[in-house]
C-alpha positions in Angstrom: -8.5 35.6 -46.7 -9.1 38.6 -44.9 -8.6 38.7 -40.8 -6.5 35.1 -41.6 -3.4 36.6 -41.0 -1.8 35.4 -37.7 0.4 37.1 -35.1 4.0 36.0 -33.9 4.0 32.7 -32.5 5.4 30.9 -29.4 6.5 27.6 -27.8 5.4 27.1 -24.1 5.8 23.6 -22.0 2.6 24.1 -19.5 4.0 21.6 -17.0 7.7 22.5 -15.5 9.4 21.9 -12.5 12.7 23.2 -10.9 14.5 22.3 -7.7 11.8 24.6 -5.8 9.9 21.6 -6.2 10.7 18.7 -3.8 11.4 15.8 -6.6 13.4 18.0 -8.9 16.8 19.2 -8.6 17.4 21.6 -11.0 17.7 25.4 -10.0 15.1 27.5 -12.2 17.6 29.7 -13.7 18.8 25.9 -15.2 15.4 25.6 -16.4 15.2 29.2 -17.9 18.8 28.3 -20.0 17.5 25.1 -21.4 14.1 27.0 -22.2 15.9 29.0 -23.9 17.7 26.8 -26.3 15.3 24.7 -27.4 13.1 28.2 -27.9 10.6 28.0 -25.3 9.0 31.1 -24.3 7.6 32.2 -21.6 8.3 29.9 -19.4 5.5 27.9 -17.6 7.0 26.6 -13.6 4.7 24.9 -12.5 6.5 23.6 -9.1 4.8 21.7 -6.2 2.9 23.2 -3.5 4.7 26.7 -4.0 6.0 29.6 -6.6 9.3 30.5 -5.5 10.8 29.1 -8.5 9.1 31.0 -10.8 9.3 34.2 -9.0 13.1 34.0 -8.7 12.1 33.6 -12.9 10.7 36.6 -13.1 13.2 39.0 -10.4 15.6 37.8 -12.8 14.0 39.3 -16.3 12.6 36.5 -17.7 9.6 36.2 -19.1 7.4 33.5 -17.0 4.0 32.5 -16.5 3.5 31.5 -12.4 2.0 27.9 -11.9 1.5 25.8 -9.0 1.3 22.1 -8.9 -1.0 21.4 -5.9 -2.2 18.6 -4.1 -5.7 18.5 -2.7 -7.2 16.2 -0.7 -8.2 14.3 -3.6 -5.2 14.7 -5.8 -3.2 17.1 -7.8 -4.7 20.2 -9.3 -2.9 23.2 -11.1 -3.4 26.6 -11.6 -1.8 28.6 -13.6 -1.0 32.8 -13.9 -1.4 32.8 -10.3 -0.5 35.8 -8.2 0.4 33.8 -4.9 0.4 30.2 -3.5 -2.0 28.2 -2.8 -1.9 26.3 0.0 -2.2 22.2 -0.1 -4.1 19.6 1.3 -7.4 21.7 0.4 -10.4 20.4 -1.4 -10.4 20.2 -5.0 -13.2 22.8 -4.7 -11.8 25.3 -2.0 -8.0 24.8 -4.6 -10.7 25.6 -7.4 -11.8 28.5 -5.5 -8.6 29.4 -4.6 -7.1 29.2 -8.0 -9.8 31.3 -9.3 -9.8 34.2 -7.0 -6.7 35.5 -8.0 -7.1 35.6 -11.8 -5.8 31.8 -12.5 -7.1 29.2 -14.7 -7.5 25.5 -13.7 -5.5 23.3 -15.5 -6.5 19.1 -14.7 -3.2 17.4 -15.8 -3.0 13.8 -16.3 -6.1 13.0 -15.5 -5.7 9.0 -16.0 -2.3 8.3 -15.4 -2.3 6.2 -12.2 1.0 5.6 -11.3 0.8 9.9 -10.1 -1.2 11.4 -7.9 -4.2 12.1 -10.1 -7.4 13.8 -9.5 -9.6 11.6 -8.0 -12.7 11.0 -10.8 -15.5 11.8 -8.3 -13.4 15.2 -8.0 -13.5 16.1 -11.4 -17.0 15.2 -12.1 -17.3 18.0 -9.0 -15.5 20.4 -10.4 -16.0 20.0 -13.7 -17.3 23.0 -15.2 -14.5 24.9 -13.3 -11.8 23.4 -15.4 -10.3 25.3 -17.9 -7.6 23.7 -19.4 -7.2 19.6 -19.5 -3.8 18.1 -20.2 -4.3 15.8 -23.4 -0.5 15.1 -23.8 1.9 14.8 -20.3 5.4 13.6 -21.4 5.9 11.3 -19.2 2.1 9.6 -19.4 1.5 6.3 -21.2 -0.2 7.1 -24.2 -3.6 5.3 -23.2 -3.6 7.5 -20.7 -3.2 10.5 -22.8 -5.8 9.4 -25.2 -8.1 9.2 -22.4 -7.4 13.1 -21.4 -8.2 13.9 -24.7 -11.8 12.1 -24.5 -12.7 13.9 -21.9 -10.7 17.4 -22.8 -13.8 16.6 -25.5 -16.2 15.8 -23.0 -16.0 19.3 -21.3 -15.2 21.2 -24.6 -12.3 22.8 -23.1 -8.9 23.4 -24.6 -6.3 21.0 -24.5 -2.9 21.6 -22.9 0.6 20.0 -23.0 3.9 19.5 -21.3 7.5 17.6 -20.7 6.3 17.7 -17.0 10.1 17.9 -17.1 12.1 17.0 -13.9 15.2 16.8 -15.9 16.9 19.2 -17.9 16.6 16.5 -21.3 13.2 16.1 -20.6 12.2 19.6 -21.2 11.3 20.1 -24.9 10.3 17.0 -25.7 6.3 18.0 -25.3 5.2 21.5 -25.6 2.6 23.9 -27.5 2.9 26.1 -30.3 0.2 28.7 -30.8 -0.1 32.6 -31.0 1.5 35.0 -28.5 -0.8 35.7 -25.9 -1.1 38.3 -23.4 -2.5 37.6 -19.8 -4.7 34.3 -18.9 -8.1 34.7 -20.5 -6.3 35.9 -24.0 -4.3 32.3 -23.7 -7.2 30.1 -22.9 -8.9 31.9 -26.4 -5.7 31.8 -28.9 -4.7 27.9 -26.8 -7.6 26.0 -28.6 -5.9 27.0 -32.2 -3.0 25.5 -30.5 -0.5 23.0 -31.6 1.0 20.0 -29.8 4.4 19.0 -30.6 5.8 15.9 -29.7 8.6 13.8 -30.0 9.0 15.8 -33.3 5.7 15.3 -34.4 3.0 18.1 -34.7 -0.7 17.4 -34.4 -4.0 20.2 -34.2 -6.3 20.3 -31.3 -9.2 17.8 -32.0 -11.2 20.5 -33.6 -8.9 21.4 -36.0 -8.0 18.1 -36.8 -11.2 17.1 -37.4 -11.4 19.8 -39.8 -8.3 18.9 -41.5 -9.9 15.1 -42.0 -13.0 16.3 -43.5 -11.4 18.5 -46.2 -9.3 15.7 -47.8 
């Protein structure tokens, strides 16, 4: 088919944390090795309330995406390709705005998972056409809860994300997304809807192309 051909492909966990985060404590160069062998690349850290983790990442060659798990006022936001910190106990609007000022996308990760520190649902109705990104499989969810992020990834029509959400070096691999190399943020939210989530094993489409897949056979 012509134009079908696809480019090089990679493996990227959107949720990470390292010991620059304050319940993990494994140094990000630890991270990058495991990365590594279980060939993901680049590498998303996306530590709470700061960056340092991923910026050591990148003064040390590798290739790294900066993210930011931050807690507003109303729960836990990230933001991804960021450029600098951004500062905590905000509003989920002034982290939105905050986010998006530098060049970042807004990534809602688990959304329904209660036992964490989750975005309030009055929030995301707020913010809602702000978000960019919502996470439909978190490794260490409950899988109603996942389900759940994926209505509502529907809901918005946004693309879906994924990730270990990895404290632990074993945890890391065990959730992550496959999909065409990108280059910069907006070029990743584009070529992340054709992505593919792989877990425990098992590969399954975004729910678009799923749903394609069901009505061919």
């Amino acid at each position: 088919m012509a134009g079908g051909s696809r480019g090089p492909r990679v493996r990227v966990d959107l949720h990470l944390h390292s010991s620059a985060s304050f319940d993990c404590r494994v140094p990000p160069l630890e991270v990058a090795r495991r990365c590594g062998q279980v060939g993901l690349s680049p590498i998303f850290l996306t530590d709470h309330e700061g960056i340092e983790g991923a910026q050591m990442l990148l003064e040390a060659g590798h290739a790294a995406v900066i993210g930011q798990e931050i807690l507003t006022t109303e729960g836990e936001l990230i933001g991804l390709f960021l450029k600098a910190a951004v500062p905590g106990r905000l509003s989920p609007e002034e982290t939105v705005d905050a986010i998006k000022s530098q060049g970042g996308l807004v990534y809602l990760e688990h959304p329904y998972d209660t036992g964490r520190r989750n975005l309030r649902e009055e929030a995301i109705e707020r913010i809602a056409p702000q978000i960019n990104i919502v996470e439909v499989v978190n490794g260490r969810s409950r899988p109603a809860a996942n389900r759940l992020a994926e209505e509502l990834r529907g809901t918005l029509g946004v693309p879906g994300g994924a990730g270990s959400d990895g404290h632990q070096l074993g945890e890391i691999g065990g959730v992550y997304v496959e999909m065409e190399a990108f280059e910069g943020a907006q070029d990743f939210l584009v070529k992340l809807r054709a992505g593919t989530v792989v877990t425990g094993g098992k590969r399954w489409k975004m729910a678009a192309q799923r749903l394609l897949h069901s009505r061919r056979r």
